[in-house]
N, C-alpha and C positions, 0 to 999 in steps of 0.2 A: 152407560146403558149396556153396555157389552158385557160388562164385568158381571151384572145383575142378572142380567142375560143365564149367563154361565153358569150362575150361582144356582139357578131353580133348574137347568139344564136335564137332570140326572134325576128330577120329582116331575116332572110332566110326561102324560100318558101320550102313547105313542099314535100320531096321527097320521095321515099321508093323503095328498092333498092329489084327487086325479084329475087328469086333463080334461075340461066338457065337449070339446072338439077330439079328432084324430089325430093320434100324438104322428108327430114323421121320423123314422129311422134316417138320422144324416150322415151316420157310419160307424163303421166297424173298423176298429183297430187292436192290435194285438202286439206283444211284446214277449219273444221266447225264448229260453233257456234252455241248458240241457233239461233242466230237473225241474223247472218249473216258466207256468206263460202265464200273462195277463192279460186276460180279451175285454175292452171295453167297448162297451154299445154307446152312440152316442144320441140322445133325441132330444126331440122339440120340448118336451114338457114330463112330468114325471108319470110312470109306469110300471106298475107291480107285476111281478111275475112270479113262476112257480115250477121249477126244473124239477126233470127227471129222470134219473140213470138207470143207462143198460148196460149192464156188464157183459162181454163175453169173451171169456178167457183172461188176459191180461187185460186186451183192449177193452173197448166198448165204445158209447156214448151217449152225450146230454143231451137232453132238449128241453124247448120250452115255448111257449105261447105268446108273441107281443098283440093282443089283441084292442082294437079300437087302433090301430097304427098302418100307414103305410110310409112307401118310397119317399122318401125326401124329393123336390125335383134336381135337387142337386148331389145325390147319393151315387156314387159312381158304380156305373153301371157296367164295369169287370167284376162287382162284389155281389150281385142281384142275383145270381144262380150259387155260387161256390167261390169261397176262399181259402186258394193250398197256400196252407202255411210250410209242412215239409222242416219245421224245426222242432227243437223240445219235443215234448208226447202227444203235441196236439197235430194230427194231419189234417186236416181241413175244416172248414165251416161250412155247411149248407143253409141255404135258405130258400122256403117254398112258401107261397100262397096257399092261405088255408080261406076261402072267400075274397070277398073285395076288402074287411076287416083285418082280416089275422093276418101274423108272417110267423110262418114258425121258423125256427134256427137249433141248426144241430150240431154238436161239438161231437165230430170222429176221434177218436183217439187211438192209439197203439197200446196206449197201455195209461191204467187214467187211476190215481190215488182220492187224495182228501180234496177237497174243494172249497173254496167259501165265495160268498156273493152278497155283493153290498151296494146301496145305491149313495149317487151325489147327484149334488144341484149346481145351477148356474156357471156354466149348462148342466142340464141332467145327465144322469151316464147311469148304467149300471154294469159291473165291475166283476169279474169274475177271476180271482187265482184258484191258479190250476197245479197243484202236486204231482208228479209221477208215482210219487211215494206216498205210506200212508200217514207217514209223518217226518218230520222235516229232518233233515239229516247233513249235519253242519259240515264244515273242511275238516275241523279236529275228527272229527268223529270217522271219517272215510281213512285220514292218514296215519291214524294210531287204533292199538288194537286196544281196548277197551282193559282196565285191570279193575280186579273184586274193588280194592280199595285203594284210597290215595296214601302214601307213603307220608304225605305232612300234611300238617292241619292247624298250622301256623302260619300268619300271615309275618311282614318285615315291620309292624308297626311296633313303638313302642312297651317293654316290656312281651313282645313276641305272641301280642294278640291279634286274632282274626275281628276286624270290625264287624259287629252282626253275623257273628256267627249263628246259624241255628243251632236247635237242639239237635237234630240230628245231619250229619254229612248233606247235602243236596244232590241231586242224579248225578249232576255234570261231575261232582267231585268221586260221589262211591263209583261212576264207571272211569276214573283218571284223565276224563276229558282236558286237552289243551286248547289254550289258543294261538291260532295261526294263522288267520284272516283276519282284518280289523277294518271296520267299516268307519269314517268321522264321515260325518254329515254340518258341513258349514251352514248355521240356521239360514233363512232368508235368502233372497237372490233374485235379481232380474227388476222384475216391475215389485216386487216386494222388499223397500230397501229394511223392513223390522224396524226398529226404535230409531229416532234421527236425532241427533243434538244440534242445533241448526245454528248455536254461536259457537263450535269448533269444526262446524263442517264434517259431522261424521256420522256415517252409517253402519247401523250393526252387522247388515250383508257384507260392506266390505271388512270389518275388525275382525267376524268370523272365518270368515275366509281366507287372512293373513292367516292369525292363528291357526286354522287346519293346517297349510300349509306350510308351517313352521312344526306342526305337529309330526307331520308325513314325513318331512327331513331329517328329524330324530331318529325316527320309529326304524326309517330305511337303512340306518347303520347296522341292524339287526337283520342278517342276510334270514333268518329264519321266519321272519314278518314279511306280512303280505300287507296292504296297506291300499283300501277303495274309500277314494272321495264321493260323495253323491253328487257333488257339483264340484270340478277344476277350476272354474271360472265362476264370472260374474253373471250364470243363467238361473232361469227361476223353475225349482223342480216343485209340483203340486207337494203339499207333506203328508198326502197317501200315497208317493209316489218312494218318497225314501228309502220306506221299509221297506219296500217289494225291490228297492235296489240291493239292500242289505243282505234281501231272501234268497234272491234272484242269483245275489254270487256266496249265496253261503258260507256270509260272515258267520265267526266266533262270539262276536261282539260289536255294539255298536254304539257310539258316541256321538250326540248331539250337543254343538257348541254355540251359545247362546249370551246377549248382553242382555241385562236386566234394564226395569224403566219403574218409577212407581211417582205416584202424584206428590209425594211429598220430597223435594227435591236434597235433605238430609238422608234421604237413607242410602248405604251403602254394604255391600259385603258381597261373599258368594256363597250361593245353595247350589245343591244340586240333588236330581229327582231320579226316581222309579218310575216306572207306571204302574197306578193301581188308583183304587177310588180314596178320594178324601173328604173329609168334613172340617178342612181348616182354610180357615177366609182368605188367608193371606196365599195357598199354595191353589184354591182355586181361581185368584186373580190373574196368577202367574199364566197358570193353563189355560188362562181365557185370551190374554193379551197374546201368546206365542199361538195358541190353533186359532187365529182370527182368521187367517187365509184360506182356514178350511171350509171346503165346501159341504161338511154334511149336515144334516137337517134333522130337527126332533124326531123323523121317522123313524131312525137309526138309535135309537136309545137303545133299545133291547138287545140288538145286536154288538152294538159297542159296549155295553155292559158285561153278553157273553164272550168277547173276546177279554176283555181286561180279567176278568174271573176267572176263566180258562187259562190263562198263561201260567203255565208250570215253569217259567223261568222267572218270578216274583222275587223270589227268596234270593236267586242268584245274583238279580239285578241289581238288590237293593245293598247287597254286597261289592258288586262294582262301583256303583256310587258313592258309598263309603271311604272306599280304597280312592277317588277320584279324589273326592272333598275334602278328605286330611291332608294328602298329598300335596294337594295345590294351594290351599291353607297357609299349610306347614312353609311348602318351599316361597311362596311369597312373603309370611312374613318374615323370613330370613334376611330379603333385601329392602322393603317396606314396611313403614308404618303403618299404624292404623287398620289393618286387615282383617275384618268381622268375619266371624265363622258363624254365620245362618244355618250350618247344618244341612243333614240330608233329610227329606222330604218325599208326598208319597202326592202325584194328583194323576190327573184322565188326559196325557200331553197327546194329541192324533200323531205326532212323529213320530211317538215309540209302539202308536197300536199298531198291531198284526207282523209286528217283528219277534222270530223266531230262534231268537238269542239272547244272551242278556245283555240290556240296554240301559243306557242312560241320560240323561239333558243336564248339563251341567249354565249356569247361567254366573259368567266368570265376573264382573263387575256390572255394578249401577250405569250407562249411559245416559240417566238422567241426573248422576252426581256429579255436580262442576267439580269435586276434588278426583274421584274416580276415573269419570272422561278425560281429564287429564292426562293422567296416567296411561290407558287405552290409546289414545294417539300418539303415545311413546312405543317405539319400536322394541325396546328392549321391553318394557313392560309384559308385551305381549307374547315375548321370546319367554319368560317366567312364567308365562301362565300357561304355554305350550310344555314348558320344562318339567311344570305340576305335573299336570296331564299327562304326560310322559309317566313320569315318576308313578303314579298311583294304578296306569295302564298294566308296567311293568309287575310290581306288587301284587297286583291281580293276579297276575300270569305265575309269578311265582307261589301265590297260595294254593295254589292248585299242582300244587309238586312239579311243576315244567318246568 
C-alpha cells in the first residue's frame, strides 16, 4: 500500500486538512547554530500560516499569526511571554495575544538571511530554518579562497574519466571548491530498526551504523577531514532532522548509508541515488520504503517539489554518487562474487531534501537477500563496503583538484 501510495505521491493536488476545534500550541522548541537555527512549533492539530519580514538594517523580524489556536494546559509557561535564545542570529521569540483566538509570535533577529518553512504531522509541527546568510556557505568555501577555474577535470576512474561529467564545469568546481567537512548519516535508529531479517537476526540501524563507523575510522587517518555522524549511536533522528544536521555544521558533503529490501527475495546488488524527481518504478519503491518514517503530508507537495527543483547542487550530487557506486562496485568485486551494479539512480529520498551540499544515499546490499545478508553479518564484509566508500569519497575529493 505504501509503495502505491508513493507512486501517485507527486500527481495529487495539494490539500490541508484544518482543525474544526482550537488547535493548542504545546511548545516551542529551537536548535542554534552560529549560521543557522531551527524553531519548531509544536500543536495539537494541523495549521497554516503566513509570515512576514521586517528588515531593519542587518537585523529585523518575522511574524506570524496561529489563529483559531491557544495555550496548550501543558505549554510551559517560562515560554508564554518571550523565549531568549541569545545563540545563532536569532535573539528571542515573543509571543502575544491577539483576542482569545489568535497568538502571534515573533522571530527577533540580529541579523536574519533566507528562510524556509515547512509543516509535519503526527504530531504536527511547523518548521522553520533560519540563515544568517543569504545563502548557504559551506566549510570549504569559508576555508579557501575561491579560484576562476579548477586546475583538473579528471577524475581517478578508469582511463582518467570524470563519471557524469557535465557539459559545462559546475559552480563548486569553476569556484575550486574543496571538501573538508563530511557529514555520514547511518540510515535508521532507535525505535526505527529499517528493514529486519528476522532468520539472521539483523537490523539495517545497526549494519548502518557499524559501517558509518568503520567509515569514520578511515576517513580520520586524513588529519585534513573533518568527519560528522548524524547519530554515534543507536538513537533515532526524525529524517528531516539529518540534513539540518548536515546544514547546521556546514558539511561539504553528505552521505546517507542504507540496506536494501525488495519483495522478491533473489534480488540483490547495490544502487545508489541523488535527489531529484523520477518516473522509474523501481527507484520510487526505494524512496517510498526508506522515507516511510517521515512525517510529511500531501500538503507539502509543492513545496517539496520547489525545493528538489531548486537545488543547484543536482548536477554535483549526482556526480558524487557516481564516484560512490563504481567505487564500492569495483572494490567489492575484488574480494567477492556475484556483485550487481544497479547503477546510480535519481528519486525524491526526505534524507537528502533541504540539504545544502552535495548528497548522496547509497543502498550497499539487499537485507532481504539470504546470499547478501549473509555477507552483511560478516564483519569484514562490511569493512569493504566501508573501504568502497572511502575509496569513491576520496575520488570525489580529488576531481575537484584537492
Amino acid at each position: 500500500m505504501l509503495k502505491k501510495f508513493f507512486a501517485f505521491y507527486l500527481l495529487l493536488p495539494a490539500a490541508f486538512v484544518m482543525a474544526k476545534g482550537p488547535v493548542r500550541l504545546q511548545n516551542i522548541r529551537y536548535y542554534a547554530y552560529a549560521e543557522y537555527t531551527r524553531v519548531v512549533l509544536d500543536l495539537s492539530a494541523n495549521l497554516k500560516i503566513s509570515e512576514k519580514v521586517i528588515k531593519r538594517g542587518d537585523g529585523g523580524r518575522l511574524f506570524f499569526d496561529l489563529k483559531n489556536c491557544r495555550f496548550a494546559a501543558a505549554y510551559p509557561p517560562d515560554k508564554k511571554n518571550e523565549i531568549q535564545i541569545k545563540a545563532g542570529n536569532l535573539k528571542q521569540i515573543r509571543l502575544g495575544r491577539l483576542g482569545r483566538q489568535t497568538i502571534r509570535v515573533v522571530f527577533d533577529f540580529d541579523q536574519i538571511g533566507k528562510h524556509s518553512r515547512f509543516y509535519l504531522t503526527s504530531p504536527f509541527r511547523i518548521v522553520f530554518d533560519i540563515y544568517r546568510e543569504a545563502t548557504f556557505v559551506s566549510h570549504a568555501q569559508e576555508e579557501r579562497q575561491p579560484a576562476p577555474e579548477t586546475a583538473a577535470t579528471e577524475g581517478n576512474l578508469p582511463g582518467g574519466r570524470q563519471p557524469g561529467a557535465p557539459s559545462a564545469p559546475s559552480i563548486a568546481r569553476q569556484l575550486g571548491l574543496g571538501v573538508h567537512r563530511i557529514v555520514i548519516d547511518p540510515g535508521h535508529g532507535g525505535k526505527d530498526p529499517g528493514t529486519v531479517n528476522r532468520t539472521l537476526g539483523l537490523k539495517e540501524k545497526d549494519i548502518t551504523l557499524d559501517i558509518a563507523k568503520r567509515l569514520n575510522s578511515i576517513l580520520n587517518e586524513h588529519v585534513e577531514l573533518e568527519v560528522i555522524l548524524t547519530r554515534p549511536r543507536d538513537d533515532y533522528v526524525a529524517l528531516e532532522e539529518r540534513a539540518a544536521i548536515a546544514n547546521s555544521n556546514q558539511g561539504d558533503i553528505f552521505i546517507s548509508i542504507h540496506t536494501n529490501s525488495a519483495p522478491r527475495r533473489t534480488a540483490r546488488g547495490i544502487e545508489s541515488y541523488y535527489l531529484n524527481i523520477t518516473a522509474d518504478p523501481r527507484a520510487m519503491e526505494v524512496a517510498a520504503q526508506e522515507n516511510a518514517m517521515s512525517s510529511k503530508s500531501i500538503a507539502e507537495m509543492r513545496s517539496i517539489l520547489d525545493q528538489i527543483l531548486q537545488n543547484s547542487k543536482i548536477a554535483e550530487s549526482k556526480i558524487l554518487a557516481q564516484y560512490i557506486q563504481e567505487n564500492m562496485v569495483g572494490n567489492l568485486k575484488e574480494k567477492y562474487a556475484a556483485i550487481e551494479d544497479l547503477g546510480v539512480k535519481k528519486a525524491p529520498f526526505y534524507v537528502l531534501l533541504g540539504a545544502q551540499m552535495p548528497s548522496a544515499l547509497v543502498e550497499v546490499s539487499f537485507l532481504s537477500c539470504v546470499d547478501e545478508a549473509s555477507r552483511l553479518a560478516d564483519p569484514a564484509y562490511r569493512q569493504a563496503i566501508a573501504a568502497g566508500l572511502y575509496l569513491g569519497i576520496i575520488n570525489f575529493i580529488q576531481s575537484l583538484g584537492k
